[in-house]
Predicted model as a PDB file, atoms N, CA, C, CB and O in Angstrom, pLDDT in the B-factor column:
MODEL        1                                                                  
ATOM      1  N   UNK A   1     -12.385  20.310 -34.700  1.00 84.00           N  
ATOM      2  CA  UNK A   1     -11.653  19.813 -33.554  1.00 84.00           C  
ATOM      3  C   UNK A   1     -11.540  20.908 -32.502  1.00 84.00           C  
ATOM      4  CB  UNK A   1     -10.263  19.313 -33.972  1.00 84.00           C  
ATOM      5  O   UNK A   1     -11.122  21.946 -33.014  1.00 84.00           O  
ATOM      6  N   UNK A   2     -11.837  21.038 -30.868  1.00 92.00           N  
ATOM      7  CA  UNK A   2     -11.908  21.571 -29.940  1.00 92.00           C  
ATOM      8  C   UNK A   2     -10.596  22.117 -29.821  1.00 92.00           C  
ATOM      9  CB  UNK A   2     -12.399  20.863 -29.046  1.00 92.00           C  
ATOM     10  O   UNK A   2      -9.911  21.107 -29.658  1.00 92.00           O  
ATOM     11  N   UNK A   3      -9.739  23.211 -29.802  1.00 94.00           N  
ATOM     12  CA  UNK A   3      -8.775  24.001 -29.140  1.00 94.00           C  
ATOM     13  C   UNK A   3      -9.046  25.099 -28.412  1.00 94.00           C  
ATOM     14  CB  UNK A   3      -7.991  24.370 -29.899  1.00 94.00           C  
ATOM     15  O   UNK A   3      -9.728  26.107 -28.598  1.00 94.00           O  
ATOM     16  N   UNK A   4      -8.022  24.483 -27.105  1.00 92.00           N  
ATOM     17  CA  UNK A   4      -8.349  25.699 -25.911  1.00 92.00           C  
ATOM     18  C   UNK A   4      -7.630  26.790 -26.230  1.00 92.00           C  
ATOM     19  CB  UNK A   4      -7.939  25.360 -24.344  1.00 92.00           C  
ATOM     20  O   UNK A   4      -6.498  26.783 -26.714  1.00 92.00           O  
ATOM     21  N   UNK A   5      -8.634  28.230 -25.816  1.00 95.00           N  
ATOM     22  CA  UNK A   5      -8.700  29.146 -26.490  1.00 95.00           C  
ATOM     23  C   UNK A   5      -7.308  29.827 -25.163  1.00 95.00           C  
ATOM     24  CB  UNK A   5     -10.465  29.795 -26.820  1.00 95.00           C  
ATOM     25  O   UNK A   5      -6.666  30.742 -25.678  1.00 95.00           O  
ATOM     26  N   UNK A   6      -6.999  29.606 -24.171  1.00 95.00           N  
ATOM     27  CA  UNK A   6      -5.824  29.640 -23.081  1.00 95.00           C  
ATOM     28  C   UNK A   6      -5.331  28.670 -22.849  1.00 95.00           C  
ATOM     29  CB  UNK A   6      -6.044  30.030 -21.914  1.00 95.00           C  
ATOM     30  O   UNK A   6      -5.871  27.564 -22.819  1.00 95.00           O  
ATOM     31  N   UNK A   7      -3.792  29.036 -22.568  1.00 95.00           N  
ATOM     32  CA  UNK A   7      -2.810  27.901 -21.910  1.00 95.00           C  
ATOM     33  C   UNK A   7      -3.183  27.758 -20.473  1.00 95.00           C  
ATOM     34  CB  UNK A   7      -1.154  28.299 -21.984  1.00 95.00           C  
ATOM     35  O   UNK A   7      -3.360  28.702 -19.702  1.00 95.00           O  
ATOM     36  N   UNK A   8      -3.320  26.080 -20.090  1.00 94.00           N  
ATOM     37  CA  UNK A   8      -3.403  26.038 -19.086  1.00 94.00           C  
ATOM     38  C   UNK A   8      -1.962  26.349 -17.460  1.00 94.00           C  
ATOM     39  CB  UNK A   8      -4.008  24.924 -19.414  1.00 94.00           C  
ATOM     40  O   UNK A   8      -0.836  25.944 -17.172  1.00 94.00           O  
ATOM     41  N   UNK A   9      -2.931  27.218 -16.923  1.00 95.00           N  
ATOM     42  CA  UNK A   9      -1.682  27.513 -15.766  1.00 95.00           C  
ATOM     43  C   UNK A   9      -1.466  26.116 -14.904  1.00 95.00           C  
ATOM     44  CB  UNK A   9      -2.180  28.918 -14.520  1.00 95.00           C  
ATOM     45  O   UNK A   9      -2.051  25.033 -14.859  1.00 95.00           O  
ATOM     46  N   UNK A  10       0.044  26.891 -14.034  1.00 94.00           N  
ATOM     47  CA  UNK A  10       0.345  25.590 -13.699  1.00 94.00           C  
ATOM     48  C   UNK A  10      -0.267  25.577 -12.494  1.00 94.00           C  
ATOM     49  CB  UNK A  10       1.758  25.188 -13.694  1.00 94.00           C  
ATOM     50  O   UNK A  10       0.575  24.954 -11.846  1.00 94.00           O  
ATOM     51  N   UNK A  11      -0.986  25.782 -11.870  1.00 95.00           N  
ATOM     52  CA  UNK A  11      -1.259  25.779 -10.681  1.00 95.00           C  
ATOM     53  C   UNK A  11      -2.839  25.007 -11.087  1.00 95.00           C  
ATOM     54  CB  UNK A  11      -1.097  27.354  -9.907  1.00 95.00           C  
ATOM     55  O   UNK A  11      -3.639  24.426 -10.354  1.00 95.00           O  
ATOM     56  N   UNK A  12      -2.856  25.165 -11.920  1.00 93.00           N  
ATOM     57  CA  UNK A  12      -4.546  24.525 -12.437  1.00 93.00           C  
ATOM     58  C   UNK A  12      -3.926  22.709 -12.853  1.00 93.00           C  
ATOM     59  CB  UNK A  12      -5.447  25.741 -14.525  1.00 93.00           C  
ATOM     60  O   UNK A  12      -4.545  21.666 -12.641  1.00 93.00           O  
ATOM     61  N   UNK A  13      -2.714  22.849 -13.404  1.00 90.00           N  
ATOM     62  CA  UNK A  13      -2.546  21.737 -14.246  1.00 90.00           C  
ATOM     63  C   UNK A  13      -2.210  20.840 -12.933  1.00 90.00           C  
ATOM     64  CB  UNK A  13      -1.341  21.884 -15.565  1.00 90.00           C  
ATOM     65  O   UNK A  13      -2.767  19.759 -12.744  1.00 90.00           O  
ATOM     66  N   UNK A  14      -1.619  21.176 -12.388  1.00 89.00           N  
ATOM     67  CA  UNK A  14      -0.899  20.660 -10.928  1.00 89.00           C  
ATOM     68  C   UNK A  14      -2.353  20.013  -9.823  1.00 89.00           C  
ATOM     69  CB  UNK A  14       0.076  22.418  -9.988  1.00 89.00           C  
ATOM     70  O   UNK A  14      -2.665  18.930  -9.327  1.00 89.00           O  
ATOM     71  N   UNK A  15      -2.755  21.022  -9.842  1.00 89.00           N  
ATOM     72  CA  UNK A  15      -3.780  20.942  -8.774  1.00 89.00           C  
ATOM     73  C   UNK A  15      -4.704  19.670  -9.368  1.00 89.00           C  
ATOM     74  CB  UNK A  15      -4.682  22.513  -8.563  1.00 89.00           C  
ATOM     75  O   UNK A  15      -5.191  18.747  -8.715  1.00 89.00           O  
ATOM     76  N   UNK A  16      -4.778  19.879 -10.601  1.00 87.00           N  
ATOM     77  CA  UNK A  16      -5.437  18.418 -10.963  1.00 87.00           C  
ATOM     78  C   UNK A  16      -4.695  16.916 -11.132  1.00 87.00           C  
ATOM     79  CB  UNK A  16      -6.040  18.622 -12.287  1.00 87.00           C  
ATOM     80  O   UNK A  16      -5.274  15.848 -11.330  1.00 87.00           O  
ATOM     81  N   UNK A  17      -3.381  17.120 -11.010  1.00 83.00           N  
ATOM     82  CA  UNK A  17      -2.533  15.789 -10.985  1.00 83.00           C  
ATOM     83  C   UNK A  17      -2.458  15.865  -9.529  1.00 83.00           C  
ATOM     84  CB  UNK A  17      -0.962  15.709 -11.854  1.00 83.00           C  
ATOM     85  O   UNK A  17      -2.104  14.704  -9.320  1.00 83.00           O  
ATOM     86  N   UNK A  18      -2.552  16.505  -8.141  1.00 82.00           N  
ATOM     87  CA  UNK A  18      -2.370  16.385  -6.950  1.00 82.00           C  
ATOM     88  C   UNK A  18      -2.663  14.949  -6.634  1.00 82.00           C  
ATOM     89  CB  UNK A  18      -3.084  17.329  -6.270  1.00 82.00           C  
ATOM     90  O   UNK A  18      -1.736  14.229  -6.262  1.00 82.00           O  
ATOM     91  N   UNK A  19      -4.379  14.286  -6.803  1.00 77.00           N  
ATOM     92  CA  UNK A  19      -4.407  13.189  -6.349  1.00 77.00           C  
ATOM     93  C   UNK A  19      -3.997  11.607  -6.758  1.00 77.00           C  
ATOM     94  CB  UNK A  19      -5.323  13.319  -6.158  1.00 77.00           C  
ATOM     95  O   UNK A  19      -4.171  10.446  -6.387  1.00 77.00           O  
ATOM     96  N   UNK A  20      -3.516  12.185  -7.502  1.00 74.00           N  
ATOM     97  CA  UNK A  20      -2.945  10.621  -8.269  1.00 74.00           C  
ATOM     98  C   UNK A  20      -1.856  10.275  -7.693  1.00 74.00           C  
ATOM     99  CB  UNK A  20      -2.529  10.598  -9.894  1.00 74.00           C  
ATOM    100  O   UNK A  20      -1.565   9.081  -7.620  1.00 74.00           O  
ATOM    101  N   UNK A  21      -1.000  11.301  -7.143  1.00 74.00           N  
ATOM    102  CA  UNK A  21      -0.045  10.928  -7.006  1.00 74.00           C  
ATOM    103  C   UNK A  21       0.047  10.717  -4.983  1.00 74.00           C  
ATOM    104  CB  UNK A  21       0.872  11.949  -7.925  1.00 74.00           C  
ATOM    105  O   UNK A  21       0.977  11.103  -4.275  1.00 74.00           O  
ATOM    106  N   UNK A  22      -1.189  10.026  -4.532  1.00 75.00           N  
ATOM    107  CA  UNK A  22      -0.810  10.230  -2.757  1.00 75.00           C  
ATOM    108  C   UNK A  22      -0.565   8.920  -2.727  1.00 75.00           C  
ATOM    109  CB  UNK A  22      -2.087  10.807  -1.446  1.00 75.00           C  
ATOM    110  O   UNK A  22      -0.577   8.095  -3.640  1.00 75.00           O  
ATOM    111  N   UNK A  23      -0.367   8.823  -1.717  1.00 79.00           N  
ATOM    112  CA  UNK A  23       0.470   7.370  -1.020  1.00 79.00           C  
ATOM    113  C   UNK A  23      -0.611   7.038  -0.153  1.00 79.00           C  
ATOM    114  CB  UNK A  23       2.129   7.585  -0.017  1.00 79.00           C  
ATOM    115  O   UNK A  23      -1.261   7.976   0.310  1.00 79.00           O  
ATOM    116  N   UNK A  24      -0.987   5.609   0.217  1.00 83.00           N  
ATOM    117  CA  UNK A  24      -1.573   5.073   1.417  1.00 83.00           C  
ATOM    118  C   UNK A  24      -0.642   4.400   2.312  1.00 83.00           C  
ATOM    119  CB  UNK A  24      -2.601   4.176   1.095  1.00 83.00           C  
ATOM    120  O   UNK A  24       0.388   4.028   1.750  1.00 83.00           O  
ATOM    121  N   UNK A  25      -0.707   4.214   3.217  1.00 85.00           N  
ATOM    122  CA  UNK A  25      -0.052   3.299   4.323  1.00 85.00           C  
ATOM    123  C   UNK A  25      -0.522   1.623   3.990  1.00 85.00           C  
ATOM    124  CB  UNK A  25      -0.682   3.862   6.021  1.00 85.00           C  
ATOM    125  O   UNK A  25      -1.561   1.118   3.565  1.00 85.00           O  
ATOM    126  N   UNK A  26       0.577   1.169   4.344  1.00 85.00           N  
ATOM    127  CA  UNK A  26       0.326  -0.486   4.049  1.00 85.00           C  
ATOM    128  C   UNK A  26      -1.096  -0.529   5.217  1.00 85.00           C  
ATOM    129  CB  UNK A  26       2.087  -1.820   4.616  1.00 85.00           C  
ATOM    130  O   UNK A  26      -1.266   0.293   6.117  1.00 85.00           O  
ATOM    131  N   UNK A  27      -1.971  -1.662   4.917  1.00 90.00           N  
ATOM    132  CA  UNK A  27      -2.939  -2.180   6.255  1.00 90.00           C  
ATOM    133  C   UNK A  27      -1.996  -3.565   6.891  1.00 90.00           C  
ATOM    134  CB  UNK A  27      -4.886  -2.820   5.606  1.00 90.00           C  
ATOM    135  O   UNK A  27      -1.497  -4.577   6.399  1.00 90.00           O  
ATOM    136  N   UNK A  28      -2.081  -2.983   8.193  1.00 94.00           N  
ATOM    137  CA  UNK A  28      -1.156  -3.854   9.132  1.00 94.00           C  
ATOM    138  C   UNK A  28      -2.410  -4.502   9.305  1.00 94.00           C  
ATOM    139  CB  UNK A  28      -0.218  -3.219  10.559  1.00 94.00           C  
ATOM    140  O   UNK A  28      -3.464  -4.218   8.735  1.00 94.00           O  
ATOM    141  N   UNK A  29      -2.164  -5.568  10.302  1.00 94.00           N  
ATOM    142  CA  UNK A  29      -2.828  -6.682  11.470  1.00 94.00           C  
ATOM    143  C   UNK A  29      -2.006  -7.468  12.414  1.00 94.00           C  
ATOM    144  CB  UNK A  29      -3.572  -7.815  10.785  1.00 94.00           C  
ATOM    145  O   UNK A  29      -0.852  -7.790  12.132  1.00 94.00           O  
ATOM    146  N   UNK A  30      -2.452  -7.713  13.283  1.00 95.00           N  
ATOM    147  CA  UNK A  30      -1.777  -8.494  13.944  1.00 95.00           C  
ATOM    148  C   UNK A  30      -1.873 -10.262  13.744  1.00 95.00           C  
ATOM    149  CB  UNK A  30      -2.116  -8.024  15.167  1.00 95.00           C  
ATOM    150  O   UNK A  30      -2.909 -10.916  13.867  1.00 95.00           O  
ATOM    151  N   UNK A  31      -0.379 -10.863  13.374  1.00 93.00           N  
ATOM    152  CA  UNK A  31      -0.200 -12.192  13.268  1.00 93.00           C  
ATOM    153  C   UNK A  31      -1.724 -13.087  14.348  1.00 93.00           C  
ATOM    154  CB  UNK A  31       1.618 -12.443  13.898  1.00 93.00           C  
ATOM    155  O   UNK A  31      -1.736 -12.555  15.458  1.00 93.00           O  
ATOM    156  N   UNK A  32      -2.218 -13.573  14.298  1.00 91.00           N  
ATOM    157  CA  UNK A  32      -2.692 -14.382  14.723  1.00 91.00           C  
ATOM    158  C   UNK A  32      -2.131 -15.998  16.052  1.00 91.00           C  
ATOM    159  CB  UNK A  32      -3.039 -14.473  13.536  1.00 91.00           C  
ATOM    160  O   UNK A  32      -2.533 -16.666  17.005  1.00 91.00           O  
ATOM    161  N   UNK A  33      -0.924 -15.795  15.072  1.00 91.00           N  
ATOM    162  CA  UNK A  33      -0.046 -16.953  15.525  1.00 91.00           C  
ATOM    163  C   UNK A  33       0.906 -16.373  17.230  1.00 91.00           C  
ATOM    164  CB  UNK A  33       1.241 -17.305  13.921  1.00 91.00           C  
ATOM    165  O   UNK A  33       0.964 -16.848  18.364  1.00 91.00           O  
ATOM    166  N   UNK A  34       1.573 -15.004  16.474  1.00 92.00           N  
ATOM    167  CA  UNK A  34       2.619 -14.723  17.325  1.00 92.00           C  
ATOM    168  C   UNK A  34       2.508 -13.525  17.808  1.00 92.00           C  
ATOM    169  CB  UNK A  34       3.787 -14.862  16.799  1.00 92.00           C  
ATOM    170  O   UNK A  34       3.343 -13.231  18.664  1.00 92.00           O  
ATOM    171  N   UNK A  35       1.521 -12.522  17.447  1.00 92.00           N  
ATOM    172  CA  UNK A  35       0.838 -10.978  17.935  1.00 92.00           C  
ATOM    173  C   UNK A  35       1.753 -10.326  17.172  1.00 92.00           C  
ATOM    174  CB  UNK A  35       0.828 -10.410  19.707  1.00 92.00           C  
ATOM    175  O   UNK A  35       1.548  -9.121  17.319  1.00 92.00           O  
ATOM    176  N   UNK A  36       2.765 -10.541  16.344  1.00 94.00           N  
ATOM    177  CA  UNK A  36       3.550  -9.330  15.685  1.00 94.00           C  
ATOM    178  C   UNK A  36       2.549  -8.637  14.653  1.00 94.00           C  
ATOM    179  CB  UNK A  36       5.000  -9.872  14.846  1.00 94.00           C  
ATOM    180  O   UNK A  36       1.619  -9.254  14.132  1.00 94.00           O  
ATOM    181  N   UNK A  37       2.891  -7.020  14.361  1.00 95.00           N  
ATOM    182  CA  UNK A  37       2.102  -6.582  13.068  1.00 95.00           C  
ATOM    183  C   UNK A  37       2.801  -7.151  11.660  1.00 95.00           C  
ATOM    184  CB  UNK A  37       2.062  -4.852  13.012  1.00 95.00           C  
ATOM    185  O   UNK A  37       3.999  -7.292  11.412  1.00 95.00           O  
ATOM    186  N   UNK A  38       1.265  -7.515  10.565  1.00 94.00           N  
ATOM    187  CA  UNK A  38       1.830  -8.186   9.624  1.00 94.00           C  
ATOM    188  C   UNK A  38       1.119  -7.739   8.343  1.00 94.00           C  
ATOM    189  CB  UNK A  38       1.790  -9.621   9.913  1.00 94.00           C  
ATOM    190  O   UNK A  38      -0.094  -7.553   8.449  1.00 94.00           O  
ATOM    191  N   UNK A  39       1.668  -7.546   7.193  1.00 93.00           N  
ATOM    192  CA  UNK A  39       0.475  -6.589   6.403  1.00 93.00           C  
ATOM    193  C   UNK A  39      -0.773  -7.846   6.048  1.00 93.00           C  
ATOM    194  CB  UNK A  39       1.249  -5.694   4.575  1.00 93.00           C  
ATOM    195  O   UNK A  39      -0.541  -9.052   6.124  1.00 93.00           O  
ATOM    196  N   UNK A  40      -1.778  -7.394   5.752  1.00 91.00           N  
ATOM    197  CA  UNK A  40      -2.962  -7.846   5.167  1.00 91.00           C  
ATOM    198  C   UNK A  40      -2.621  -9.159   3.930  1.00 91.00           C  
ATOM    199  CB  UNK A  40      -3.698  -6.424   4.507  1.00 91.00           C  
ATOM    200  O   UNK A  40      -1.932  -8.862   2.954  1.00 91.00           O  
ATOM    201  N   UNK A  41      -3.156 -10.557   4.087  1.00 92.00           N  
ATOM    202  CA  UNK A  41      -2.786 -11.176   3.749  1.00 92.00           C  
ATOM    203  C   UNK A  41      -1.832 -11.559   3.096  1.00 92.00           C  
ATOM    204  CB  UNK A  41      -3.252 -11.273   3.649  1.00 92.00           C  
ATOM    205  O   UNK A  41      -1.936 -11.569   1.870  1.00 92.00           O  
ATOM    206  N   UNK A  42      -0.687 -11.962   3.696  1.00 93.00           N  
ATOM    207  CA  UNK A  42       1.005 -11.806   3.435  1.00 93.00           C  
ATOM    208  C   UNK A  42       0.983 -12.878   4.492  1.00 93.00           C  
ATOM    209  CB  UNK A  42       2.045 -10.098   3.772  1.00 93.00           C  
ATOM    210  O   UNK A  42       0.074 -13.002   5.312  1.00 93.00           O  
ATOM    211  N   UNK A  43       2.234 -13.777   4.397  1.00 94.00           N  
ATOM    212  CA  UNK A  43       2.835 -14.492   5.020  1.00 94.00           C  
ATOM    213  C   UNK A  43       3.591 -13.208   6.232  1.00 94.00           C  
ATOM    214  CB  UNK A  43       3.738 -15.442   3.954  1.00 94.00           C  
ATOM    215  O   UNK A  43       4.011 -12.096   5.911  1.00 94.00           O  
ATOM    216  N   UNK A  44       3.571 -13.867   7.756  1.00 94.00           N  
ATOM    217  CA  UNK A  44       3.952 -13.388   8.737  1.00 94.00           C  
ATOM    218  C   UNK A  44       5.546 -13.725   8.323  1.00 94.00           C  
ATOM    219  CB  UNK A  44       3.230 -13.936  10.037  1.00 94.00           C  
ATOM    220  O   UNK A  44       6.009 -14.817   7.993  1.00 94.00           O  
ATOM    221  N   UNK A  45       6.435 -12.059   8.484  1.00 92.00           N  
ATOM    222  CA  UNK A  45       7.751 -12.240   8.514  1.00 92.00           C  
ATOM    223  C   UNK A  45       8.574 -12.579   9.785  1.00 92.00           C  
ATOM    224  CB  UNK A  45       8.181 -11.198   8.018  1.00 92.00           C  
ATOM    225  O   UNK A  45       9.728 -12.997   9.680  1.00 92.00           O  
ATOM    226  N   UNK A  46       7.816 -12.350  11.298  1.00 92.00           N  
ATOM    227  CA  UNK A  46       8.204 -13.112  12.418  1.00 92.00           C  
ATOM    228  C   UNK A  46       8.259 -14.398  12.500  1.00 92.00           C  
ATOM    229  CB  UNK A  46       7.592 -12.867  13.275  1.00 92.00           C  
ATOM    230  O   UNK A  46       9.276 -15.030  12.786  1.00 92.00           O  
ATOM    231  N   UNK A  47       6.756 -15.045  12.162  1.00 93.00           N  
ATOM    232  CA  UNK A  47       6.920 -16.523  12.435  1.00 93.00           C  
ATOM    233  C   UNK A  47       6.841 -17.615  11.498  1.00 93.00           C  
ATOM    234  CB  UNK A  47       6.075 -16.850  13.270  1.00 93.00           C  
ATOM    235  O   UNK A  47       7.185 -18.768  11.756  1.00 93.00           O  
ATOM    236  N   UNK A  48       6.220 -17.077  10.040  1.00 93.00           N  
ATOM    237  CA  UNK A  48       6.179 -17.475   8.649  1.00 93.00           C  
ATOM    238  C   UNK A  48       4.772 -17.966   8.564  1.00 93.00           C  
ATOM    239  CB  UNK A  48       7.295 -18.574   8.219  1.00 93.00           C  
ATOM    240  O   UNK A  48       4.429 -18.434   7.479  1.00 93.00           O  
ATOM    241  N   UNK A  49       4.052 -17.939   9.370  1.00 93.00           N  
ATOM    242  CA  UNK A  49       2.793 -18.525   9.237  1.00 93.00           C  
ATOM    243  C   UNK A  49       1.585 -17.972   8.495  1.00 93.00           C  
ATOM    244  CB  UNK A  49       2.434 -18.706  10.380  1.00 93.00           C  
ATOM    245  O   UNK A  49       1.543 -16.790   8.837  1.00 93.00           O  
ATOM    246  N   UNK A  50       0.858 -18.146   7.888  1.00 92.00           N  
ATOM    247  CA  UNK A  50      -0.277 -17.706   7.034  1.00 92.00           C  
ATOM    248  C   UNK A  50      -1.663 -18.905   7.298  1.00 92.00           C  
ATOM    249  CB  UNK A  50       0.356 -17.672   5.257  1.00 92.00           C  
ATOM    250  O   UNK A  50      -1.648 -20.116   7.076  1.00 92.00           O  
ATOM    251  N   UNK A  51      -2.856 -18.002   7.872  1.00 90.00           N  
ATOM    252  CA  UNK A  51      -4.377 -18.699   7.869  1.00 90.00           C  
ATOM    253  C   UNK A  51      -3.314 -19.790   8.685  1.00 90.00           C  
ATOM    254  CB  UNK A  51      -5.483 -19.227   6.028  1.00 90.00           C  
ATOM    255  O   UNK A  51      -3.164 -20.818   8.025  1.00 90.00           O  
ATOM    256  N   UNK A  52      -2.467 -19.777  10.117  1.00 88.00           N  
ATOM    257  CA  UNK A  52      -2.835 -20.694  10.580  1.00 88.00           C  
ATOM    258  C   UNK A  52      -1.797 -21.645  10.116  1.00 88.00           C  
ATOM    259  CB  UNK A  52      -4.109 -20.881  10.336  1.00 88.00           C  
ATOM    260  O   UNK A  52      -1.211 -22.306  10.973  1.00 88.00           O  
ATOM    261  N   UNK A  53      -1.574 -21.758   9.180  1.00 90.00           N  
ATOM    262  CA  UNK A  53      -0.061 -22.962   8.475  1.00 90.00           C  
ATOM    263  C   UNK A  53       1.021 -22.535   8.445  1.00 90.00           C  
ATOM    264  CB  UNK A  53       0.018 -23.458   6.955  1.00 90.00           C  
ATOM    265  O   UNK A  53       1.281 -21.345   8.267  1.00 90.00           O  
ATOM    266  N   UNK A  54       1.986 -23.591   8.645  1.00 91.00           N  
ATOM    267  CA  UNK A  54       3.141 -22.936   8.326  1.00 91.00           C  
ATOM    268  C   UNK A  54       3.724 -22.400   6.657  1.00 91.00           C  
ATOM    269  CB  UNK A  54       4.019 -23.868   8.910  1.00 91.00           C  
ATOM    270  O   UNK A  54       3.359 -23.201   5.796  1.00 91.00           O  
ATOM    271  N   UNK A  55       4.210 -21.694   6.327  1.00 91.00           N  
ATOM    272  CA  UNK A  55       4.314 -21.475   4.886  1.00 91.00           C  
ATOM    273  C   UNK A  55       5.776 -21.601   4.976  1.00 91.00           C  
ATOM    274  CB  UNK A  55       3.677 -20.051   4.214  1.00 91.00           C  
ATOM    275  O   UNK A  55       6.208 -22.497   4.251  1.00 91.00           O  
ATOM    276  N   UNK A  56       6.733 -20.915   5.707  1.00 90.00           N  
ATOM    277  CA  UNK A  56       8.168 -21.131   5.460  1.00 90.00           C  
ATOM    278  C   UNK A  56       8.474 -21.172   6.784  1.00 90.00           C  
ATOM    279  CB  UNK A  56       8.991 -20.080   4.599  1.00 90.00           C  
ATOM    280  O   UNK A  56       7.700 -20.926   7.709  1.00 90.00           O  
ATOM    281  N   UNK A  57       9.759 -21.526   6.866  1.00 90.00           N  
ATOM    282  CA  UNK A  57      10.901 -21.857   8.169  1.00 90.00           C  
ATOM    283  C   UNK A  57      11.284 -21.036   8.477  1.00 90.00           C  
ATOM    284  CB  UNK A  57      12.025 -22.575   8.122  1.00 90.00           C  
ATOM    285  O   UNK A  57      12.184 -20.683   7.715  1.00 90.00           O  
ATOM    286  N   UNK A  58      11.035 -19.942   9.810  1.00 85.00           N  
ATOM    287  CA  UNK A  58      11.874 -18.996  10.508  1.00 85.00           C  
ATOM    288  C   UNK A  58      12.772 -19.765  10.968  1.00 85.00           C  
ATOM    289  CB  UNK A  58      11.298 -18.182  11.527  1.00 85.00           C  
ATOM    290  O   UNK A  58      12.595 -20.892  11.431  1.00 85.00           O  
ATOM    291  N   UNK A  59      14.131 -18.978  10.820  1.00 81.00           N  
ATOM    292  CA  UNK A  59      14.935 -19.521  11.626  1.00 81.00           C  
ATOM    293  C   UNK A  59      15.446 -18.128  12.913  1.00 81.00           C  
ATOM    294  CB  UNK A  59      16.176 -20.220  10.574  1.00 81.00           C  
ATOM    295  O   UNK A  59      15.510 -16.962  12.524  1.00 81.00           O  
ATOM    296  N   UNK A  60      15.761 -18.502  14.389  1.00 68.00           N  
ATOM    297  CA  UNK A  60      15.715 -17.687  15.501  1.00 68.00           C  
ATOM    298  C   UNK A  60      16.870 -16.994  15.464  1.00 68.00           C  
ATOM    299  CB  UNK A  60      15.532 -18.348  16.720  1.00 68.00           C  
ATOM    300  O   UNK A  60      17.124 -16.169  16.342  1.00 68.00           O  
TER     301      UNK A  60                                                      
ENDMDL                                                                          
END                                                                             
């Protein structure tokens, strides 16, 4: 069975968990219906509309 012959440092151990842990930004678009930004296929929280239909009842 393989044992490492050094402890790994932390700057090695770290540096290799760096990318797992990044964040992306949601992808916006703009509603179609009403021009507000709305994320990527999601029901619009301005006007409720999705592809064009209504999906739920804004109320003003």
């Amino acid at each position: 069975m393989a044992v490492p012959k050094r402890k790994t440092s932390k700057a090695r151990r770290d540096s290799r968990r760096s990318s797992v842990e990044k964040l992306t930004a949601p992808v916006l678009e703009k509603c179609p219906n009403c021009g507000e930004y709305m994320r990527h296929n999601h029901v619009c929280p301005a006007c409720g509309y999705k592809d064009g239909k209504e999906v739920i009842k804004v109320e003003d």
